[in-house]
N, CA and C atoms as an extended XYZ file, in Angstrom:
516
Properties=species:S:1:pos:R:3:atomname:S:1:resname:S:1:resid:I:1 pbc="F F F"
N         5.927       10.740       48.139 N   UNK     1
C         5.072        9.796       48.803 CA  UNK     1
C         5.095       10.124       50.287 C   UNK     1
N         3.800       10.802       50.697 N   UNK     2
C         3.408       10.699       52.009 CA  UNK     2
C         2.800        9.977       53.414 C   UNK     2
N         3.115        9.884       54.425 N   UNK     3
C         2.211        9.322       54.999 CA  UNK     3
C         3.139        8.649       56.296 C   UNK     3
N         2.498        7.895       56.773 N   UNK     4
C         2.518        7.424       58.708 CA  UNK     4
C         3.199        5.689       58.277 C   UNK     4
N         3.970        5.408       59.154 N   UNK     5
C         4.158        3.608       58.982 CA  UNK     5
C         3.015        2.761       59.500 C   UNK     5
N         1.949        4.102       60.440 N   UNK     6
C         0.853        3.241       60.563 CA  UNK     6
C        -0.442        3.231       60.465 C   UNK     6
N        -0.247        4.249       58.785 N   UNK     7
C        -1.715        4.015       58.399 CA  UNK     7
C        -1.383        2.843       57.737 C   UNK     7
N        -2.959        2.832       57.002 N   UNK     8
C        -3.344        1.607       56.111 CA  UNK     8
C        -2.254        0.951       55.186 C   UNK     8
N        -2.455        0.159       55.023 N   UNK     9
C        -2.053       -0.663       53.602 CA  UNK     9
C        -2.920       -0.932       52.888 C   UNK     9
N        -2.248       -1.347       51.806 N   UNK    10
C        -3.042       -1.260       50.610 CA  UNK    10
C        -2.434       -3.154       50.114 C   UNK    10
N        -3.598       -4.022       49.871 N   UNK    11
C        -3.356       -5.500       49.557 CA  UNK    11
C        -4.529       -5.522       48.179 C   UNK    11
N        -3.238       -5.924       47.560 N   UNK    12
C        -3.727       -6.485       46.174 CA  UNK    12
C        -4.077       -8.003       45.705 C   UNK    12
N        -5.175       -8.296       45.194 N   UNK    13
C        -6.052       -9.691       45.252 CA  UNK    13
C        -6.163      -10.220       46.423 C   UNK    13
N        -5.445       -9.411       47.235 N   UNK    14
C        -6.197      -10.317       48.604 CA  UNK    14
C        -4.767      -10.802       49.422 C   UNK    14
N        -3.706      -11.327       48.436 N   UNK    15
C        -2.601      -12.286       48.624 CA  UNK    15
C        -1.078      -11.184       49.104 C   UNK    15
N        -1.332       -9.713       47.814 N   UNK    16
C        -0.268       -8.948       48.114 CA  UNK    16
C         0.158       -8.075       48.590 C   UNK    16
N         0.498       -7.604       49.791 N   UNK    17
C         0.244       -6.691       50.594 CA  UNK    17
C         2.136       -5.434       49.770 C   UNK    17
N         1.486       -4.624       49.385 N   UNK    18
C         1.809       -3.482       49.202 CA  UNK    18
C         2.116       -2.694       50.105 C   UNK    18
N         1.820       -2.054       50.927 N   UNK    19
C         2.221       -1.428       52.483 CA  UNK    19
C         1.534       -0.109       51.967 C   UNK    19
N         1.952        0.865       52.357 N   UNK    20
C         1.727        2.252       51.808 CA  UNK    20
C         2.395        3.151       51.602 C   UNK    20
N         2.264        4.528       51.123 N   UNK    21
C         3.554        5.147       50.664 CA  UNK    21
C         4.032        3.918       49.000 C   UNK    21
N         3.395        4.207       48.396 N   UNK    22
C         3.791        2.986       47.437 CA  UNK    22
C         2.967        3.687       46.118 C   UNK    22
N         3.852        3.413       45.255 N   UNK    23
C         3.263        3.540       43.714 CA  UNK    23
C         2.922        2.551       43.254 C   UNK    23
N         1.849        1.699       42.975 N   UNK    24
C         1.780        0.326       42.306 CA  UNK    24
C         1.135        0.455       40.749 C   UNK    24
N         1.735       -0.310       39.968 N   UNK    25
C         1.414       -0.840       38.904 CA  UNK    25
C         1.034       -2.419       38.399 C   UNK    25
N        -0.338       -2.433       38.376 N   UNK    26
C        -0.600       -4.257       37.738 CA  UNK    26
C        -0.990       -4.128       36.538 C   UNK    26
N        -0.579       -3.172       35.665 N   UNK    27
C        -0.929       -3.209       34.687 CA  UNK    27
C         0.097       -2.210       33.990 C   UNK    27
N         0.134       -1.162       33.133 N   UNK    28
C         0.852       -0.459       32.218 CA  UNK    28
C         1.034        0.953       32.586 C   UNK    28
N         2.499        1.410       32.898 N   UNK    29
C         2.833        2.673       33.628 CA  UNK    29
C         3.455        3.152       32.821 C   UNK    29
N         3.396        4.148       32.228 N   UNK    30
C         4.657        4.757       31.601 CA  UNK    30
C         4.988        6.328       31.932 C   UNK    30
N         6.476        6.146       32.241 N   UNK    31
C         7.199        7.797       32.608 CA  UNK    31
C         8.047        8.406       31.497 C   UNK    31
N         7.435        9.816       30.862 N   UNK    32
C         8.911       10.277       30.175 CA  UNK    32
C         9.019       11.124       30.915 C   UNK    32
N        10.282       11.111       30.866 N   UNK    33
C        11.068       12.873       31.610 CA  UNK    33
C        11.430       13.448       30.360 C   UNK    33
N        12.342       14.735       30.328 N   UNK    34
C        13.197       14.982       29.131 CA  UNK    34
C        14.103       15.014       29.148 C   UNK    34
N        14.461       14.232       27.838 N   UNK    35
C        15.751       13.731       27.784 CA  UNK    35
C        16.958       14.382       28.007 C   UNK    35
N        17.985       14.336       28.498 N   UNK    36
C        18.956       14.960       28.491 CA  UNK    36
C        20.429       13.999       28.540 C   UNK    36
N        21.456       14.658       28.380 N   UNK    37
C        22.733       13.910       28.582 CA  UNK    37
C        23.162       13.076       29.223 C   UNK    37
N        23.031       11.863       29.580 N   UNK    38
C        22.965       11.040       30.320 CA  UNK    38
C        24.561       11.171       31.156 C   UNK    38
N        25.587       11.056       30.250 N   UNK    39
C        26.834       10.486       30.897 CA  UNK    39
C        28.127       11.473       30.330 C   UNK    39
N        28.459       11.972       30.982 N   UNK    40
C        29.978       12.294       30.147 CA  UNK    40
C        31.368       11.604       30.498 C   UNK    40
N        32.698       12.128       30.059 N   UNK    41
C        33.847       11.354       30.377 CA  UNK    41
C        34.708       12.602       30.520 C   UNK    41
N        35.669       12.086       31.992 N   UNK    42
C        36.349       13.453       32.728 CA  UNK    42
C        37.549       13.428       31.213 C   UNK    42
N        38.106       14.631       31.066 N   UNK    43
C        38.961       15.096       29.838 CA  UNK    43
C        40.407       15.259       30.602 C   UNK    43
N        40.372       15.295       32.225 N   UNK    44
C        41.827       15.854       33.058 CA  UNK    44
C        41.468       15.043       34.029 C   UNK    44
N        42.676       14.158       34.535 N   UNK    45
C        42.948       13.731       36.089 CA  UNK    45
C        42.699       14.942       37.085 C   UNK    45
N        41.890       14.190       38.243 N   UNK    46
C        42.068       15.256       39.177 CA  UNK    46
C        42.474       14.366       40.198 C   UNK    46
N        42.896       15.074       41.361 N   UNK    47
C        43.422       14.209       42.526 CA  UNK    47
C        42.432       14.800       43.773 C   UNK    47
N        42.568       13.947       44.807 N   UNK    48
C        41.336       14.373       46.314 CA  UNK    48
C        41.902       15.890       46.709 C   UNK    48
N        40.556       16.744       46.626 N   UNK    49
C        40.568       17.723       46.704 CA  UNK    49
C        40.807       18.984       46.353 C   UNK    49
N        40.597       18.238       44.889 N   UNK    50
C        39.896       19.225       44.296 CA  UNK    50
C        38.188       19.236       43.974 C   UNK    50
N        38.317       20.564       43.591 N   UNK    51
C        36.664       20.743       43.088 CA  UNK    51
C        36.132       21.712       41.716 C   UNK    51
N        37.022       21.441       41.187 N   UNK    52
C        36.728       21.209       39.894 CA  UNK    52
C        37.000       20.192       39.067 C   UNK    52
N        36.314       20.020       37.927 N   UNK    53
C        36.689       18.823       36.822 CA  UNK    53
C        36.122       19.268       35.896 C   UNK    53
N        36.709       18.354       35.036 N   UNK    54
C        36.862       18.996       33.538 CA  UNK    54
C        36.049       17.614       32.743 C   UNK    54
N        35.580       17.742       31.866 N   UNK    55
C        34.448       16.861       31.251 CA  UNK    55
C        34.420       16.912       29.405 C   UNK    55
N        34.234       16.082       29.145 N   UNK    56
C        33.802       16.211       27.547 CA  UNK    56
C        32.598       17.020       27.124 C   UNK    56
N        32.680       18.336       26.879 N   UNK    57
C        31.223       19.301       26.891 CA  UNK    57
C        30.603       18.737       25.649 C   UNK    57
N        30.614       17.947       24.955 N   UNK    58
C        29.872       17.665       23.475 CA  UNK    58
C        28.519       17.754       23.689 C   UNK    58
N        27.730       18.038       23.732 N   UNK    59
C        25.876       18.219       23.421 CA  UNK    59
C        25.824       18.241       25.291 C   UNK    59
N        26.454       19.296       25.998 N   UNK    60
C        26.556       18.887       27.757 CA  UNK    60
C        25.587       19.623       27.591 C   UNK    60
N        24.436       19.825       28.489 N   UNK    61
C        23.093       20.544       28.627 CA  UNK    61
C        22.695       20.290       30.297 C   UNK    61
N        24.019       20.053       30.989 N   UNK    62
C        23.701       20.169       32.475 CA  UNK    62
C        23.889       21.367       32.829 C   UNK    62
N        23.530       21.922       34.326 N   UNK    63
C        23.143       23.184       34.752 CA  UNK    63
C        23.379       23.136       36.243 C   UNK    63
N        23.589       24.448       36.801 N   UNK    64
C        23.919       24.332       38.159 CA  UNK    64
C        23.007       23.708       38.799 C   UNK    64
N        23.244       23.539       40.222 N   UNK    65
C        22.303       22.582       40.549 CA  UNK    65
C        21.862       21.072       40.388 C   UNK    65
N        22.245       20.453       39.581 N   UNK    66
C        21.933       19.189       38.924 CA  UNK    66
C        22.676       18.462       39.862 C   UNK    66
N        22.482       17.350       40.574 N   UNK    67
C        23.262       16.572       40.788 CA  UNK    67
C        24.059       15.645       40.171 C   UNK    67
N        25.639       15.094       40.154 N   UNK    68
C        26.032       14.294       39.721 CA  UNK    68
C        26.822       13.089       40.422 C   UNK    68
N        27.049       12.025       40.136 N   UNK    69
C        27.903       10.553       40.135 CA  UNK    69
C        29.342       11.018       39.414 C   UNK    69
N        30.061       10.508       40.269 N   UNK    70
C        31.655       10.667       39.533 CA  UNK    70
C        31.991        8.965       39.677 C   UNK    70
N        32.099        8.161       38.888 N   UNK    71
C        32.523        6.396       38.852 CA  UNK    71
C        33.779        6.130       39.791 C   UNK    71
N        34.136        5.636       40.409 N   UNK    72
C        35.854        5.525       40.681 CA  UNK    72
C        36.938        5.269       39.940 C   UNK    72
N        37.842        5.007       40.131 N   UNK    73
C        38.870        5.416       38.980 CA  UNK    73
C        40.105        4.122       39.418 C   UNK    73
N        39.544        3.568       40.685 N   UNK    74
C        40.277        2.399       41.057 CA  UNK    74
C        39.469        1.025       41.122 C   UNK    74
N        40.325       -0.132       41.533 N   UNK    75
C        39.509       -0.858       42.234 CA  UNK    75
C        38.700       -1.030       43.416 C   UNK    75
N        38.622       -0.064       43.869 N   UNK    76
C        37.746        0.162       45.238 CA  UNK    76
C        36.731        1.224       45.155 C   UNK    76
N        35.408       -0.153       44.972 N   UNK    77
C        34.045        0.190       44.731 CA  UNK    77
C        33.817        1.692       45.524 C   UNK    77
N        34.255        1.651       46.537 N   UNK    78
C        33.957        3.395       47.276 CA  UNK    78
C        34.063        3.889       47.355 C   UNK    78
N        35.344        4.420       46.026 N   UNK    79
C        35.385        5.301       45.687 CA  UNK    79
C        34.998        6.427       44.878 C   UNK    79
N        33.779        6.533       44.395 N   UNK    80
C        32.589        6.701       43.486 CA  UNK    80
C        32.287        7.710       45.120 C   UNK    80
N        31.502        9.279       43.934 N   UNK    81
C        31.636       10.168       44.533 CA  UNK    81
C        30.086       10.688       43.926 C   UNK    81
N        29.363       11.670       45.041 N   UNK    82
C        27.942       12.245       44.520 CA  UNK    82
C        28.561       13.688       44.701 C   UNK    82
N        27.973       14.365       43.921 N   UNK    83
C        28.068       15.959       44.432 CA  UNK    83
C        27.259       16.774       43.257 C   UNK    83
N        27.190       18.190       43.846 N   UNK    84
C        25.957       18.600       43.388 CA  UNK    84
C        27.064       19.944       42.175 C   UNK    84
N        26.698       20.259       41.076 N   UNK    85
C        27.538       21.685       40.071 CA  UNK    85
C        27.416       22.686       40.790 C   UNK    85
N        27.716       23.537       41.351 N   UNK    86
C        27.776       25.061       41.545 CA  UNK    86
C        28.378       26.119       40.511 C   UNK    86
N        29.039       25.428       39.652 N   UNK    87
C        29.100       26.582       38.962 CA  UNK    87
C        29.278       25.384       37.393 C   UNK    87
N        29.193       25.793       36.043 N   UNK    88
C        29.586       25.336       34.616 CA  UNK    88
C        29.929       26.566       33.874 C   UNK    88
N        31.392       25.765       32.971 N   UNK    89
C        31.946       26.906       31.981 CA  UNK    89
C        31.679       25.892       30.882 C   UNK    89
N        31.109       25.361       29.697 N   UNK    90
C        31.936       24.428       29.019 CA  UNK    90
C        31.895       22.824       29.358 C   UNK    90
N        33.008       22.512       29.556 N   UNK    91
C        33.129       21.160       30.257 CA  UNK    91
C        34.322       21.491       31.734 C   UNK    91
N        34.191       22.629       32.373 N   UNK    92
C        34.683       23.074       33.397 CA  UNK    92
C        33.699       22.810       34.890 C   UNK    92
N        33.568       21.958       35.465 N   UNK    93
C        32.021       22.038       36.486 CA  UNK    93
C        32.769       22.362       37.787 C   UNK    93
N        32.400       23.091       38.551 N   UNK    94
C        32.791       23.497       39.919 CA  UNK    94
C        31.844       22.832       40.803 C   UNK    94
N        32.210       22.137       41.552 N   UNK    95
C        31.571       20.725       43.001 CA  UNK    95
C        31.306       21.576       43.693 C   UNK    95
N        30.199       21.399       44.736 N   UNK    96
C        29.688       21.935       45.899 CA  UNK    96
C        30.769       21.680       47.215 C   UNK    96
N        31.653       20.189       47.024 N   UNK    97
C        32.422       19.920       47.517 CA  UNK    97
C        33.706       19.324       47.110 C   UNK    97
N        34.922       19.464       48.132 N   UNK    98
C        36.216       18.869       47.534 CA  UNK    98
C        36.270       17.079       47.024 C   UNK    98
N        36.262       17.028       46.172 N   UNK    99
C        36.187       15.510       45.878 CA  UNK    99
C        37.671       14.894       46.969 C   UNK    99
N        37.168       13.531       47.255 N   UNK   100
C        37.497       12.603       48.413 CA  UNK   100
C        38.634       11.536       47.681 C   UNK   100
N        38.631       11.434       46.540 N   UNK   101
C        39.189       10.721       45.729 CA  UNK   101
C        40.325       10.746       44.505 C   UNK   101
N        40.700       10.382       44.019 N   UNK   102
C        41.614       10.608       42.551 CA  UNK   102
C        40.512        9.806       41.546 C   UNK   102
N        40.370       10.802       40.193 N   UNK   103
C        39.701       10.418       39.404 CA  UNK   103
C        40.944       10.703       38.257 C   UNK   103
N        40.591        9.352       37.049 N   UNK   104
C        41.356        9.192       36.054 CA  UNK   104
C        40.227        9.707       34.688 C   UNK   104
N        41.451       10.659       33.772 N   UNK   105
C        40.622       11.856       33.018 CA  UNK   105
C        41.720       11.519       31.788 C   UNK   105
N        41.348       11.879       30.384 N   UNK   106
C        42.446       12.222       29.825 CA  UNK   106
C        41.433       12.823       28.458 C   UNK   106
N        42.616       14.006       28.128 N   UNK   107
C        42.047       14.552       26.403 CA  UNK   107
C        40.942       13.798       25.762 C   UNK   107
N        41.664       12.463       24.919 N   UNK   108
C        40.921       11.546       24.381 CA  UNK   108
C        40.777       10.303       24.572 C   UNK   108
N        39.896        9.696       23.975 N   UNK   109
C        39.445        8.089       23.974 CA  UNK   109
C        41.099        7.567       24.373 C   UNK   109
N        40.438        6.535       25.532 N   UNK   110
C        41.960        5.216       25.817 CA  UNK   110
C        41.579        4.310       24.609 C   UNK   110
N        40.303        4.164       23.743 N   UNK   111
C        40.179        2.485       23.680 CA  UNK   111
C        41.164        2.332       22.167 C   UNK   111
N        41.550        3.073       22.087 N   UNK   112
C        43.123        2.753       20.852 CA  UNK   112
C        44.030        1.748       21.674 C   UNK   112
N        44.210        2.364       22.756 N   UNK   113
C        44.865        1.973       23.779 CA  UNK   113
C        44.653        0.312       24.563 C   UNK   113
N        43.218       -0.044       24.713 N   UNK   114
C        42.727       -1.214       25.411 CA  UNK   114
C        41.550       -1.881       24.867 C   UNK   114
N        41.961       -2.143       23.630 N   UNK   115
C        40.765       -2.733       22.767 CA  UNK   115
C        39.315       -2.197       22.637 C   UNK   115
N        39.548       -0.833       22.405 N   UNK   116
C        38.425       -0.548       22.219 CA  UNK   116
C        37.338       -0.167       23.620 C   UNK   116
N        38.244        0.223       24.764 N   UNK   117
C        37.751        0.471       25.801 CA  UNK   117
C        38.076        1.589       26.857 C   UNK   117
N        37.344        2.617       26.634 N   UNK   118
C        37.565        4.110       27.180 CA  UNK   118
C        37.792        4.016       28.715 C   UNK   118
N        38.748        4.307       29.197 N   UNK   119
C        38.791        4.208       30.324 CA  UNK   119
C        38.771        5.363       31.638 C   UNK   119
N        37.796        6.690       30.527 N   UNK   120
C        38.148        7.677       31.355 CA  UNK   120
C        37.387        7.563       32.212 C   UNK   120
N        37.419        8.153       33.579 N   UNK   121
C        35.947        8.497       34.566 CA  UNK   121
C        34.858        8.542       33.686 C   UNK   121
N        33.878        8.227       34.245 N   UNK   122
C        32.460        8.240       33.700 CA  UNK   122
C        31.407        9.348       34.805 C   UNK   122
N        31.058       10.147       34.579 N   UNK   123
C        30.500       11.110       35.251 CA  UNK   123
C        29.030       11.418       34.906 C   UNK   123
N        28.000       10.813       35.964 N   UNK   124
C        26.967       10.710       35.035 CA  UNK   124
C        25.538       11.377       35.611 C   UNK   124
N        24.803       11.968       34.876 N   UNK   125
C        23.569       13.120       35.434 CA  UNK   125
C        22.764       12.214       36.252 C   UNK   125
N        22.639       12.737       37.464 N   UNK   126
C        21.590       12.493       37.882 CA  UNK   126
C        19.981       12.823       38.395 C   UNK   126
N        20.187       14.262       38.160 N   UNK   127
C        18.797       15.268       37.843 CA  UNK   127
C        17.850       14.686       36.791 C   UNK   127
N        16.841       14.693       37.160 N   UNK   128
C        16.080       14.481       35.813 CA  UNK   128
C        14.741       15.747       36.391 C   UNK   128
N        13.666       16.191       35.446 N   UNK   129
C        13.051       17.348       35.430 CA  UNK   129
C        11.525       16.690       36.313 C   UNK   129
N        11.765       14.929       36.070 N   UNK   130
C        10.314       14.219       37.221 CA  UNK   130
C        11.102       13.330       37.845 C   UNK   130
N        10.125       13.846       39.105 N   UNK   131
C        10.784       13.217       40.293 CA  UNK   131
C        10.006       12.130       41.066 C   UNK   131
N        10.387       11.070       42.120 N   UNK   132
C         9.130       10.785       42.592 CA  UNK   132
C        10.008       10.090       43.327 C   UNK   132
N         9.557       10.767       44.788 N   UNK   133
C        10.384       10.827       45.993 CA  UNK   133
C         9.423       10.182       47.026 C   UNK   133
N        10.513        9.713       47.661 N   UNK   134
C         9.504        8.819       49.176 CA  UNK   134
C        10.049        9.981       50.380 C   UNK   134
N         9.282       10.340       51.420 N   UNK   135
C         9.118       10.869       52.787 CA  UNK   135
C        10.500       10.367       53.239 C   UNK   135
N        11.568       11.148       53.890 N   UNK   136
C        12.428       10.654       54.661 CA  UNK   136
C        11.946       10.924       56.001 C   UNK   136
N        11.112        9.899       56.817 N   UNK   137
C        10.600        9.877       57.993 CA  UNK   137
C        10.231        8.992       58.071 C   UNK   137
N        10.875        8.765       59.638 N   UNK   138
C         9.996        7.385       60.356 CA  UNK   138
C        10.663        6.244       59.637 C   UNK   138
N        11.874        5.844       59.088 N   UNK   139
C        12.445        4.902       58.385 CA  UNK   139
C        11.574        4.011       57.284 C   UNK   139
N        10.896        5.006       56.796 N   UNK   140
C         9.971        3.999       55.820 CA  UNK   140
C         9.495        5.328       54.444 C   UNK   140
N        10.560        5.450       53.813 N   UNK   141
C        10.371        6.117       52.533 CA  UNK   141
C         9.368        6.027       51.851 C   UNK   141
N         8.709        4.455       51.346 N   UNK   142
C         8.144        4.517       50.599 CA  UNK   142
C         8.925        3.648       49.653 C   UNK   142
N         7.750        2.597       48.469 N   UNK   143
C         8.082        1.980       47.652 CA  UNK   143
C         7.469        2.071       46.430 C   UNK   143
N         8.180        1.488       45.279 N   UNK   144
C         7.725        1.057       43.595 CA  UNK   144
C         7.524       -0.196       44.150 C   UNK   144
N         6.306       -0.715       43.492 N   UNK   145
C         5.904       -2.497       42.971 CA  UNK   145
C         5.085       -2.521       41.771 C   UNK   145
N         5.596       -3.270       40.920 N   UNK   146
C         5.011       -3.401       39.636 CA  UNK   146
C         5.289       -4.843       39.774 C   UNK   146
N         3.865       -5.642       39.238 N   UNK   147
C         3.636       -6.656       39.817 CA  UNK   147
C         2.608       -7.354       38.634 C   UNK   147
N         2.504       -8.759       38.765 N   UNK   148
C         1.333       -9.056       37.976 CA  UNK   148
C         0.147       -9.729       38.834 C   UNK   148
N        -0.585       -9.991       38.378 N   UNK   149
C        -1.683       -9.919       39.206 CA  UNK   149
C        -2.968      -10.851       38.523 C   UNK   149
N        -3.701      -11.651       39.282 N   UNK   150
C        -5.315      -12.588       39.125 CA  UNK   150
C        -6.340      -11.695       39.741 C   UNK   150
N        -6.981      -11.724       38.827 N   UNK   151
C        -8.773      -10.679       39.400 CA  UNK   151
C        -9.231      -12.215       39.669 C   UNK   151
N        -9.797      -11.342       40.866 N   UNK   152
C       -10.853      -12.044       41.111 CA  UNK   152
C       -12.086      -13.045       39.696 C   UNK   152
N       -12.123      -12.707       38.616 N   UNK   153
C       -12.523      -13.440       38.191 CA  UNK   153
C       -12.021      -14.412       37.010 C   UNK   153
N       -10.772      -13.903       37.522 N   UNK   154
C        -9.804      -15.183       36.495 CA  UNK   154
C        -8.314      -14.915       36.014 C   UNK   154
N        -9.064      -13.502       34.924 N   UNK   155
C        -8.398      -12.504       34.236 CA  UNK   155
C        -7.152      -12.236       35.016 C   UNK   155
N        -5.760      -12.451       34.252 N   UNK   156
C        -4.739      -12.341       34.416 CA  UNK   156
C        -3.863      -10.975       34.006 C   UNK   156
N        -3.756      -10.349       34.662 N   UNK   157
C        -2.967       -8.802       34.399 CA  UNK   157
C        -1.389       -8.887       34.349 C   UNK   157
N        -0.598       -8.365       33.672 N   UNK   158
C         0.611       -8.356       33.376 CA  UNK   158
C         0.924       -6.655       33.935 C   UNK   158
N         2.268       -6.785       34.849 N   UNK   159
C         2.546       -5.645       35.427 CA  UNK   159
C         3.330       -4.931       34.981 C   UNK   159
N         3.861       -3.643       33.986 N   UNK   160
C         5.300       -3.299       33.616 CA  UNK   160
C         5.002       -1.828       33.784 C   UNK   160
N         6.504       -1.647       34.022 N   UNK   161
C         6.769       -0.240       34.087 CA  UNK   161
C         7.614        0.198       33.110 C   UNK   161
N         7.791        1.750       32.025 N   UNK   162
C         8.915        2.372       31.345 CA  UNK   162
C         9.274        3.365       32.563 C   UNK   162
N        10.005        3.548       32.791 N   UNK   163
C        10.490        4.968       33.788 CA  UNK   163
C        11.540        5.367       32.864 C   UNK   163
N        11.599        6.447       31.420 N   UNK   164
C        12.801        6.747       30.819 CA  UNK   164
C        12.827        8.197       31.624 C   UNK   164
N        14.176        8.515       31.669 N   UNK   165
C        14.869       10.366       32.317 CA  UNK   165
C        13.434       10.463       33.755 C   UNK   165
N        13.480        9.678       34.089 N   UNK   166
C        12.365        9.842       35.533 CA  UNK   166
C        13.571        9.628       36.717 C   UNK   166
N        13.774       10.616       37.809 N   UNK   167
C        14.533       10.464       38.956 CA  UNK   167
C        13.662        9.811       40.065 C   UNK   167
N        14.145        8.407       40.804 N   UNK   168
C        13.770        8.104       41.683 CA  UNK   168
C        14.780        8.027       42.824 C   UNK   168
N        14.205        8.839       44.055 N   UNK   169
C        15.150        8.656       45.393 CA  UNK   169
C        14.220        8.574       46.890 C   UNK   169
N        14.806        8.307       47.529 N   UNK   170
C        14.524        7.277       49.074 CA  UNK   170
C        13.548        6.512       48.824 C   UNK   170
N        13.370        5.803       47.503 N   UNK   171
C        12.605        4.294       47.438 CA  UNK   171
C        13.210        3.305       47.475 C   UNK   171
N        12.167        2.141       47.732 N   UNK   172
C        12.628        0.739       47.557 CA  UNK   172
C        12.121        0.498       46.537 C   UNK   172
């Protein structure tokens, strides 16, 4: 999504002002991407600084390049980590950078262990093959609104969106 903070806007029935740089939907949108692996679970503890980790490879179909989410492994929300694969063996992934954190990994499933509740890192894709990116300029990326909406002559529109395996980044 291109464009100036001070071109036009775009106002819907009159009442909703949309801005620009904006994807709108008042009616029926649908996105597939292709599907791929959504999430895996780290198989080895690692501690800050390293840059590799080790992962459950079962049906893994990620690739260099891909970006990923590493969850935290404590109670402190900030510890949750982005980084991009540079290299895959397997369930072996080599980070672009030294991870900042300690992440908790093990062989197999904890939930024998905690009722039924896996507690390894959760490490999860964030590449998808469609993208739909806002302008990083001028502090105004760009937005999604899916919305419902009155025509002018009565008629009532219902707004929804599917976005399945679709990557969205610098939107609101």
């Amino acid at each position: 999504m291109l464009g100036h903070t001070e071109s036009d806007t775009l106002t819907l029935g009159g009442t909703i002002k949309a801005g620009n740089k904006v994807l709108v939907s008042s009616a029926m949108v649908e996105m597939y991407g292709k599907a791929r692996k959504r999430m895996s679970r780290m198989t080895e503890e690692v501690l800050a600084g390293a840059t590799v980790i080790k992962v459950d490879a079962t049906d893994l179909d990620w690739v260099v390049g891909d970006q990923i989410f590493l969850a935290t492994s404590t109670m402190n929300n900030t510890h949750s980590e982005y980084r991009k694969i540079t290299a895959i063996t397997g369930g072996a992934i080599t980070l672009d950078k030294k991870l900042a954190y300690y992440h908790y990994g093990a062989a197999a499933s904890t939930g024998t262990l905690y009722n039924g509740v896996d507690i390894r890192n959760e490490v999860i894709l964030l590449t998808r093959n469609i993208n739909v990116r806002g302008e990083a300029k001028d502090n105004w990326p760009g937005h999604v609104l899916v919305t419902d909406i009155i025509e002018s002559n009565g008629a009532f529109r219902v707004g929804y969106m599917i976005a399945d395996n679709i990557e969205f980044s610098n939107l609101s």
